[in-house]
N, CA, C and O atoms as a Tinker XYZ file with bonds, in Angstrom:
   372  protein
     1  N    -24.319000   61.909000   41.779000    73     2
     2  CA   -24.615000   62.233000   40.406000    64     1     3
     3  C    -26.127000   62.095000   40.189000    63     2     4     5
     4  O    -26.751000   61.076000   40.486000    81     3
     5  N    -26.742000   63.344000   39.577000    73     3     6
     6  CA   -27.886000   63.289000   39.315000    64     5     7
     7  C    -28.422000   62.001000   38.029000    63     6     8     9
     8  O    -27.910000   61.855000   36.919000    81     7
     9  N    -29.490000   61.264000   38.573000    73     7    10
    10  CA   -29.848000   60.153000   37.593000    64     9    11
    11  C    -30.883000   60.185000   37.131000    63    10    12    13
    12  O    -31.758000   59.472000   37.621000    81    11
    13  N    -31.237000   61.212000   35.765000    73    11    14
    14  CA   -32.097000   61.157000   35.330000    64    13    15
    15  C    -31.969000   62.145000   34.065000    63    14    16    17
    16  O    -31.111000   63.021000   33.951000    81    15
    17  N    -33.042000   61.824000   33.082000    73    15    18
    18  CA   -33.236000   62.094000   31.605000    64    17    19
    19  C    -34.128000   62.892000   31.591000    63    18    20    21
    20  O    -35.291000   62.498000   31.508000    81    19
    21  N    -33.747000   64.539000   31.685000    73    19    22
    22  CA   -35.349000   65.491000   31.120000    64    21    23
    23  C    -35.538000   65.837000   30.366000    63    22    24    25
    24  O    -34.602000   66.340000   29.744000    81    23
    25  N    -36.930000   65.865000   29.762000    73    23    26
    26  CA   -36.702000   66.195000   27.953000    64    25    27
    27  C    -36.874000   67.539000   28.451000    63    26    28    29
    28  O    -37.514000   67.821000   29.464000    81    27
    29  N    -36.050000   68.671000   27.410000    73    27    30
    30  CA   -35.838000   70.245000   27.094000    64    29    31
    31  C    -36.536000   70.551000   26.296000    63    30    32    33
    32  O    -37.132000   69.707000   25.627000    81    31
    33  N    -36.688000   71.869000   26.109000    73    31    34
    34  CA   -36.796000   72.208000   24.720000    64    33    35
    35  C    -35.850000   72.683000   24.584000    63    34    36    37
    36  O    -35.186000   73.220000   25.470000    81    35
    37  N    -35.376000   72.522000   22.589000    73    35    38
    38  CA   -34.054000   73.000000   22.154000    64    37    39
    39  C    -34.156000   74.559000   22.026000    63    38    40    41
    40  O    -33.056000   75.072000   22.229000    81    39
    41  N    -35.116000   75.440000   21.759000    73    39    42
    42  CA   -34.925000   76.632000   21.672000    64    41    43
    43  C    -36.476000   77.155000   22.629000    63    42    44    45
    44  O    -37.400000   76.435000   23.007000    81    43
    45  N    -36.301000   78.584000   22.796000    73    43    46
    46  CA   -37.469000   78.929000   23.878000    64    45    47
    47  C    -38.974000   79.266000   22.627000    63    46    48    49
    48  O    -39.992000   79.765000   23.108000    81    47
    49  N    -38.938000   79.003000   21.413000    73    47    50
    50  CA   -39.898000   79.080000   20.363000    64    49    51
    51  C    -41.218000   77.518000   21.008000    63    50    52    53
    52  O    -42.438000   77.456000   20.854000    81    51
    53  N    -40.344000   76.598000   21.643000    73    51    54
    54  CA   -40.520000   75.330000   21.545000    64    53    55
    55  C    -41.191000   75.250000   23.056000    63    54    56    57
    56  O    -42.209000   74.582000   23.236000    81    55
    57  N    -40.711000   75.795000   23.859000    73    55    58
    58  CA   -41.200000   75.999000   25.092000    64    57    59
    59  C    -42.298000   75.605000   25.643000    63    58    60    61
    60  O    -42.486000   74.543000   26.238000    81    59
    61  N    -43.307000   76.771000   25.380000    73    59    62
    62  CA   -44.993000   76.337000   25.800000    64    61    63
    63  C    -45.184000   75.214000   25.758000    63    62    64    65
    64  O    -45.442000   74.524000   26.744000    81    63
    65  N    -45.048000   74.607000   24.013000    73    63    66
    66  CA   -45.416000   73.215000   23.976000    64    65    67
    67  C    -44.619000   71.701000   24.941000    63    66    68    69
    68  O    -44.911000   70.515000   24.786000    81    67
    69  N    -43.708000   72.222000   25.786000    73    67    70
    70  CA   -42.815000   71.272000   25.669000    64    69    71
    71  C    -43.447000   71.380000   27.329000    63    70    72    73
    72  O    -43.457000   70.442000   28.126000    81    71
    73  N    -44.017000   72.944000   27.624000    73    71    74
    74  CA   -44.563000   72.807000   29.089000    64    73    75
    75  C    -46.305000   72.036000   29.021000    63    74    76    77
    76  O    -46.751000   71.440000   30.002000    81    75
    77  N    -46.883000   72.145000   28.082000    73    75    78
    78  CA   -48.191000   71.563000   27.808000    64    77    79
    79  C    -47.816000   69.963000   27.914000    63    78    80    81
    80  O    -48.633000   69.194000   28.421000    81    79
    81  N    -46.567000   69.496000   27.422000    73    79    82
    82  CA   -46.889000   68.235000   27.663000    64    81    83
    83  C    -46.408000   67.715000   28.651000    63    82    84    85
    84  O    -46.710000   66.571000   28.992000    81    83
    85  N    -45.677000   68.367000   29.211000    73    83    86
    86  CA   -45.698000   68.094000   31.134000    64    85    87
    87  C    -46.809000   68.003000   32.158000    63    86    88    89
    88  O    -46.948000   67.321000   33.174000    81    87
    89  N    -47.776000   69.188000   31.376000    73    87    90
    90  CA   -48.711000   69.183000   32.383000    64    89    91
    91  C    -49.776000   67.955000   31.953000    63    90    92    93
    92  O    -49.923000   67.044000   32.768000    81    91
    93  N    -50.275000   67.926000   31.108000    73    91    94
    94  CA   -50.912000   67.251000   30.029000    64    93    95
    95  C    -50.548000   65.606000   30.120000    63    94    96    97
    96  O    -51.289000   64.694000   30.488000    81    95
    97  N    -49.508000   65.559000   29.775000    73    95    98
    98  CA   -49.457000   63.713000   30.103000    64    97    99
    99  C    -47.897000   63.373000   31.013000    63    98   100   101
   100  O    -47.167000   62.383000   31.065000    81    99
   101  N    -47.870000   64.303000   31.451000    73    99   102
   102  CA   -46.626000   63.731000   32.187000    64   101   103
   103  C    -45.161000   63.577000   31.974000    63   102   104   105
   104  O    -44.482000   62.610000   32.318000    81   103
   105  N    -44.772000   64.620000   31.381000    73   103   106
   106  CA   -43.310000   63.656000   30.435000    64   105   107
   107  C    -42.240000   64.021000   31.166000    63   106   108   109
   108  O    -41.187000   63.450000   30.884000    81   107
   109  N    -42.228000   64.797000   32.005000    73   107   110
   110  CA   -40.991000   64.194000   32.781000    64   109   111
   111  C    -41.522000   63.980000   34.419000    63   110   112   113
   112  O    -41.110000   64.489000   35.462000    81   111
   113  N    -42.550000   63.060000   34.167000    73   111   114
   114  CA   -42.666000   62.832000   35.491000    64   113   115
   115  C    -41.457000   61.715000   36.244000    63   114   116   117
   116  O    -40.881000   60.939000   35.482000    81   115
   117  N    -41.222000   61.690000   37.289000    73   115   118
   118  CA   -40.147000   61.017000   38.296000    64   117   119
   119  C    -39.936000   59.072000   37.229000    63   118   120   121
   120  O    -39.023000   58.669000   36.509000    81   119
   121  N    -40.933000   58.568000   37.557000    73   119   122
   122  CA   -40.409000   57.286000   36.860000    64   121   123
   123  C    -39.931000   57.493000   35.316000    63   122   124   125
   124  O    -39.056000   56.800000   34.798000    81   123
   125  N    -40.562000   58.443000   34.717000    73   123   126
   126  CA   -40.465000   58.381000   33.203000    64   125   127
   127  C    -38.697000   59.286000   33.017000    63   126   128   129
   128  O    -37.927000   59.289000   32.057000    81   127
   129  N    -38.593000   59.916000   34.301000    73   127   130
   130  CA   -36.868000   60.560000   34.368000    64   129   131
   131  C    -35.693000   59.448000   34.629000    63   130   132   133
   132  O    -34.532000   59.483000   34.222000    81   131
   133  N    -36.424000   58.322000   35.530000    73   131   134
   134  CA   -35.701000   57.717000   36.068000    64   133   135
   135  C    -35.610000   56.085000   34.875000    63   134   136   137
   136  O    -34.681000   55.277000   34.881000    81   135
   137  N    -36.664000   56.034000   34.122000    73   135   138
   138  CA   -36.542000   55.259000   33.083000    64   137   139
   139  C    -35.956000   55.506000   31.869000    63   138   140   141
   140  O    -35.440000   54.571000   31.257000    81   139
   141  N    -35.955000   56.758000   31.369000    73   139   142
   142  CA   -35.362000   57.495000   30.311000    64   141   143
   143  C    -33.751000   57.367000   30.647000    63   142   144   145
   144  O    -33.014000   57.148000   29.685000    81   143
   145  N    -33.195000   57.485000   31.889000    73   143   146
   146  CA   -31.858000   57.777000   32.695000    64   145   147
   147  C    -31.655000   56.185000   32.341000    63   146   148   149
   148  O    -30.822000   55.748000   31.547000    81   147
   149  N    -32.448000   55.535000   32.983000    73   147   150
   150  CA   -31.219000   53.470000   32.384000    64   149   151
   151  C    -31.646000   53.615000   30.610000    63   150   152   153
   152  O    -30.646000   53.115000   30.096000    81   151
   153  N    -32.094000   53.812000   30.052000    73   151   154
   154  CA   -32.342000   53.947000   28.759000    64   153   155
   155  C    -31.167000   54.577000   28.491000    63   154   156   157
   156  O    -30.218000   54.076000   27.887000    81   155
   157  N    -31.219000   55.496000   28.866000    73   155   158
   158  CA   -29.984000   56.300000   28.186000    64   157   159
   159  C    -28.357000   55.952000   28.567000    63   158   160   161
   160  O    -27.382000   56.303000   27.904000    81   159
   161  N    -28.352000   55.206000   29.757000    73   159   162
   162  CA   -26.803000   54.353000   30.266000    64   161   163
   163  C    -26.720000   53.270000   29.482000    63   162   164   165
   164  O    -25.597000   52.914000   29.124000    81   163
   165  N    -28.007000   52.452000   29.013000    73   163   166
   166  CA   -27.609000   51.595000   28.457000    64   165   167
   167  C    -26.993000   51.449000   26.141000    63   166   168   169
   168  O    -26.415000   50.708000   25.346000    81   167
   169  N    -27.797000   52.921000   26.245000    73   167   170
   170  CA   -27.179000   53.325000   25.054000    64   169   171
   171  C    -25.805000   54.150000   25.113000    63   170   172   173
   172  O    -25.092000   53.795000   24.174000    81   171
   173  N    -25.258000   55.034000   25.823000    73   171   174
   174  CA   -24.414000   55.297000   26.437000    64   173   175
   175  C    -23.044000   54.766000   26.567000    63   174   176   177
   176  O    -21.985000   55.376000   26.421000    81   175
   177  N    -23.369000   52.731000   27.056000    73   175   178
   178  CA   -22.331000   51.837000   27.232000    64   177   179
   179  C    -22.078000   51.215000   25.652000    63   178   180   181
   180  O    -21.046000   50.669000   25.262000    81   179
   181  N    -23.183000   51.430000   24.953000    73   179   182
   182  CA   -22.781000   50.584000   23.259000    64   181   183
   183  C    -22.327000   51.498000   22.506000    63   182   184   185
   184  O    -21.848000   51.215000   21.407000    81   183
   185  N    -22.424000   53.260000   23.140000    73   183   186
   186  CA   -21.759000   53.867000   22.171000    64   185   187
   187  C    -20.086000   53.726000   22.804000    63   186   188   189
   188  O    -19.237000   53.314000   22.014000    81   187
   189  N    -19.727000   54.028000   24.020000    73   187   190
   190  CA   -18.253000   53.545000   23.834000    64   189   191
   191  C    -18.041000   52.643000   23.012000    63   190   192   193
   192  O    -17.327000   52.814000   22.025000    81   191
   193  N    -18.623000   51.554000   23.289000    73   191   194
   194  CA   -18.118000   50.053000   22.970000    64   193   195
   195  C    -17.782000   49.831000   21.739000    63   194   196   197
   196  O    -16.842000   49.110000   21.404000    81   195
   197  N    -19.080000   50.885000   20.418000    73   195   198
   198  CA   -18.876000   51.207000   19.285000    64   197   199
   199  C    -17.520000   51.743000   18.373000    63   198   200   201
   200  O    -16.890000   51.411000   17.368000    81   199
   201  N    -17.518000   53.110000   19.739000    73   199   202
   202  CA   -16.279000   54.079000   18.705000    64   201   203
   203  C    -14.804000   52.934000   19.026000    63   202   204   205
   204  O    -13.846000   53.084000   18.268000    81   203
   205  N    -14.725000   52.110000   19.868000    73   203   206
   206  CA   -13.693000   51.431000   20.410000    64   205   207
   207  C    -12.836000   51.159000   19.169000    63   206   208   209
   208  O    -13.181000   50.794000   18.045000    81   207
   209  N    -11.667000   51.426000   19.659000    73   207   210
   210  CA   -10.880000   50.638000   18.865000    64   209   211
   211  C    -10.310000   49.284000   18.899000    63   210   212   213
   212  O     -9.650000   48.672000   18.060000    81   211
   213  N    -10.821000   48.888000   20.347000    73   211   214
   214  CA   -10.488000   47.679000   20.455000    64   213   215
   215  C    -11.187000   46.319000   20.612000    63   214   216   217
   216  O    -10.876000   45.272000   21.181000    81   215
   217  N    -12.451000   46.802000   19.760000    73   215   218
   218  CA   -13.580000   45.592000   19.747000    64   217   219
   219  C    -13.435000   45.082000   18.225000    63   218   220   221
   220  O    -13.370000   46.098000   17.535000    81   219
   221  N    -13.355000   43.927000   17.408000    73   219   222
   222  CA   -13.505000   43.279000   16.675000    64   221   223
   223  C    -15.076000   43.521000   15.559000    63   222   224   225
   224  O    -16.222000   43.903000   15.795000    81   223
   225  N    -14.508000   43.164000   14.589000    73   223   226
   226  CA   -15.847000   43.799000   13.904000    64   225   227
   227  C    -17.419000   42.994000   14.141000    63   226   228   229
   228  O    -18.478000   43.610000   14.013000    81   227
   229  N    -17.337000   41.418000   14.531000    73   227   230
   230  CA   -18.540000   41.184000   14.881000    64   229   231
   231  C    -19.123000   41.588000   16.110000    63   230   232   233
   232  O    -20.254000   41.188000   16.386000    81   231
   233  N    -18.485000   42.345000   16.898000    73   231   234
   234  CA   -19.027000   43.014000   18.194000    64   233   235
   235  C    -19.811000   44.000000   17.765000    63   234   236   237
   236  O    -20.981000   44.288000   18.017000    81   235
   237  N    -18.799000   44.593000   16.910000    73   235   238
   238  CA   -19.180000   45.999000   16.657000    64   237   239
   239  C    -20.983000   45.599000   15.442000    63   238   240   241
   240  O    -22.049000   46.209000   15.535000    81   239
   241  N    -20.756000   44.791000   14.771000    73   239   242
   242  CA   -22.006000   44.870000   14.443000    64   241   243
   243  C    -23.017000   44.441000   15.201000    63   242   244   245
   244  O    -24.062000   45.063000   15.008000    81   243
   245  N    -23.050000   43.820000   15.782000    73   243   246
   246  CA   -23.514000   43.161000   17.361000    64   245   247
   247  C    -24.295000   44.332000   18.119000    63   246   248   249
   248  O    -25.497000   44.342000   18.388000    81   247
   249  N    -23.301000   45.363000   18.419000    73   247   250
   250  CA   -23.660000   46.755000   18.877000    64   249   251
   251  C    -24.867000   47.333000   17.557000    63   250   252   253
   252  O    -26.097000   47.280000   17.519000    81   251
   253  N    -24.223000   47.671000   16.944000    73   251   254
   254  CA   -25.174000   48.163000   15.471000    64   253   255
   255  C    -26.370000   48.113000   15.802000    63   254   256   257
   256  O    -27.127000   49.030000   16.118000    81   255
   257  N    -26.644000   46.400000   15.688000    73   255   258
   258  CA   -28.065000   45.730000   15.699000    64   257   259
   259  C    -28.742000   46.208000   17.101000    63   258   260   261
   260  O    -29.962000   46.345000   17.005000    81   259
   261  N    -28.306000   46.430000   18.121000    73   259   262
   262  CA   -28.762000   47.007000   19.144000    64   261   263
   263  C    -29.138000   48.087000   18.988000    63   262   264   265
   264  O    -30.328000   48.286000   19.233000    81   263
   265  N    -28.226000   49.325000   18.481000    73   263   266
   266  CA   -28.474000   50.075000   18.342000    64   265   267
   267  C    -30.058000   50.680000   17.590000    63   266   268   269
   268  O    -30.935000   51.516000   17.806000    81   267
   269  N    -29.677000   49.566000   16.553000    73   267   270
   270  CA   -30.807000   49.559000   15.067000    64   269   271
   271  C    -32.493000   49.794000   16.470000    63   270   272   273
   272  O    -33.283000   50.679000   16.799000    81   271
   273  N    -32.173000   48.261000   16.836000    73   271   274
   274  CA   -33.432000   48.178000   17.879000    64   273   275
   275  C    -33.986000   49.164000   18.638000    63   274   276   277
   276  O    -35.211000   49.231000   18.734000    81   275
   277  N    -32.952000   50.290000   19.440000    73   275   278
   278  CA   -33.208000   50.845000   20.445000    64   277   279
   279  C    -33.796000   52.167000   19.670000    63   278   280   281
   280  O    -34.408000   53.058000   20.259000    81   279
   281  N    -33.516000   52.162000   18.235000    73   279   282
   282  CA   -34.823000   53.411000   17.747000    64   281   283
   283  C    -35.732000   52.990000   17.199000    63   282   284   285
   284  O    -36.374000   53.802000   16.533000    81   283
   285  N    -36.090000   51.891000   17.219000    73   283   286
   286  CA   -37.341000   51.415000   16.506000    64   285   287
   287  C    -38.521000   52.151000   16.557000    63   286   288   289
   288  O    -38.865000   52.614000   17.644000    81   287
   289  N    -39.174000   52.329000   15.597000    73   287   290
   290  CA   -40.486000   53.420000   16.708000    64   289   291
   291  C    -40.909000   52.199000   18.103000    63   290   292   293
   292  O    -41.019000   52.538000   19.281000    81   291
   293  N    -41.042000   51.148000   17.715000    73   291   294
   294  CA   -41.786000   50.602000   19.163000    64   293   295
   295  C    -40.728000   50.313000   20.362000    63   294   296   297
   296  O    -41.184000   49.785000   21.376000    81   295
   297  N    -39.759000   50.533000   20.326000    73   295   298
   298  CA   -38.748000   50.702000   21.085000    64   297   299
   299  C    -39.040000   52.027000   22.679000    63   298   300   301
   300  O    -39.156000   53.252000   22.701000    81   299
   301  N    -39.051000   51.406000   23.321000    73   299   302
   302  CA   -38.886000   52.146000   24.625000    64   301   303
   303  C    -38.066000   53.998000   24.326000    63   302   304   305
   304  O    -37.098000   54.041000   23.568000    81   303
   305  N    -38.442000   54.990000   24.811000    73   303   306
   306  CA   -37.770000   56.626000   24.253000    64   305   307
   307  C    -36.879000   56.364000   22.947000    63   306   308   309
   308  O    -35.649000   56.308000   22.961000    81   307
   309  N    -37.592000   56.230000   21.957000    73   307   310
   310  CA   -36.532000   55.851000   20.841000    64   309   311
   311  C    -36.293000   57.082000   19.693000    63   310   312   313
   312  O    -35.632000   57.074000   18.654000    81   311
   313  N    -37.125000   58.157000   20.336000    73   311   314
   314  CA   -36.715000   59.273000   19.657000    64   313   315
   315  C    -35.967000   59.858000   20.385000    63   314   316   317
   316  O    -35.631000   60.851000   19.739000    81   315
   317  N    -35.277000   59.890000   21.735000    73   315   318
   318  CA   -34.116000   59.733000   22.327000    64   317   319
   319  C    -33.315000   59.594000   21.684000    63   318   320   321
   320  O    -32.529000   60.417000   21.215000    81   319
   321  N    -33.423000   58.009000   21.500000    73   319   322
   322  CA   -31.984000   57.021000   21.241000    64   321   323
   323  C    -31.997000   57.680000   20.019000    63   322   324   325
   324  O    -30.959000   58.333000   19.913000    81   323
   325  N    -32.815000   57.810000   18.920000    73   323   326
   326  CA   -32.621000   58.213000   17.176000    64   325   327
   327  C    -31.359000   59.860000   17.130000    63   326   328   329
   328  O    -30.460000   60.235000   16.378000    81   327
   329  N    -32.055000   60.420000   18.481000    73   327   330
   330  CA   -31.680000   61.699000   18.379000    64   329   331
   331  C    -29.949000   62.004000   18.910000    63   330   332   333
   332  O    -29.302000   62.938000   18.437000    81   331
   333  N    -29.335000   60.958000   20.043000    73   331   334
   334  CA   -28.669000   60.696000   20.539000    64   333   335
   335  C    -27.689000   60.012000   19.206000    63   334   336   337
   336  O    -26.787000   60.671000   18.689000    81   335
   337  N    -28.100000   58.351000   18.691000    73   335   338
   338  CA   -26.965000   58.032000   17.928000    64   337   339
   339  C    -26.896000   58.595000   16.502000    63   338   340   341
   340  O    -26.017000   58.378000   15.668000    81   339
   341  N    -28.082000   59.422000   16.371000    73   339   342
   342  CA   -28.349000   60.392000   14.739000    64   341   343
   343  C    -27.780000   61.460000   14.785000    63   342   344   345
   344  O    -26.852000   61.573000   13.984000    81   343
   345  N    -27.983000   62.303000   15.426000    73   343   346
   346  CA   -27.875000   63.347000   15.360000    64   345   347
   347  C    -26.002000   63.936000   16.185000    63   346   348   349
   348  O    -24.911000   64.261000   15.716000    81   347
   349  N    -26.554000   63.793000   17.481000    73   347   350
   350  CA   -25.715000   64.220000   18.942000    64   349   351
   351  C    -24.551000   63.537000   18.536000    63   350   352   353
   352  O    -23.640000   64.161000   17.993000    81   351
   353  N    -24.452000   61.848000   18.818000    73   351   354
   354  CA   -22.677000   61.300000   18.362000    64   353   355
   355  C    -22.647000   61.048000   17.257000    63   354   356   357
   356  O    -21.699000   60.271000   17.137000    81   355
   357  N    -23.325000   61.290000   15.825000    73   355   358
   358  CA   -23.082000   60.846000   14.734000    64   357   359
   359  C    -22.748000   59.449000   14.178000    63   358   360   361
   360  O    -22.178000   59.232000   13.109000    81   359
   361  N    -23.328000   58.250000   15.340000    73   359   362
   362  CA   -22.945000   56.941000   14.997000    64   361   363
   363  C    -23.156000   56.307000   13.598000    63   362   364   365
   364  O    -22.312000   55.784000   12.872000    81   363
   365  N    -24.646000   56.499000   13.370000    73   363   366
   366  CA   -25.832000   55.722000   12.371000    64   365   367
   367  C    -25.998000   57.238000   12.030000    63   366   368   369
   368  O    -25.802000   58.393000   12.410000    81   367
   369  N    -26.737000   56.040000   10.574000    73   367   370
   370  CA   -27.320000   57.590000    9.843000    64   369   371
   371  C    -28.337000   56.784000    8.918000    63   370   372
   372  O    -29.069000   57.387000    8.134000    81   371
């Protein structure tokens, strides 16, 4: 299984820019794929854990607060994580 996180662009309008910042600062260079990839398993494992039906509610807020953290702006790819539990699974809002 391939292990790693590449940022796309969502439509080909978005493109150029999304190739400028590859070349430009690096953004999907090898560590930043391979760091984005445990970033993203480890949000990944709190969203099961979330939709669960079989976790108790102080877990589940437990998870929350993690969650809360992992988009912080100073948070490690947290427009990832924002875009992932905002948008993509509809966790938080």
């Amino acid at each position: 299984m391939l292990q790693e996180v590449a940022v796309r662009p969502r439509n080909h309008a978005a493109q150029r820019f999304q190739q400028a910042t590859e070349q430009f600062y690096g953004l999907n260079r090898p560590e930043l794929l391979a760091e984005r990839w445990k970033t993203f398993r480890k949000l990944d494992v709190f969203r099961k854990a979330f939709v669960s039906p079989n976790i108790d509610d102080a877990l589940r807020d437990e998870i929350r607060d993690m969650l809360q953290l992992m988009m912080r702006d100073d948070a490690p790819f947290a427009g990832m994580c924002r875009y992932l539990v905002r948008q993509a699974w509809q966790l938080l809002h």
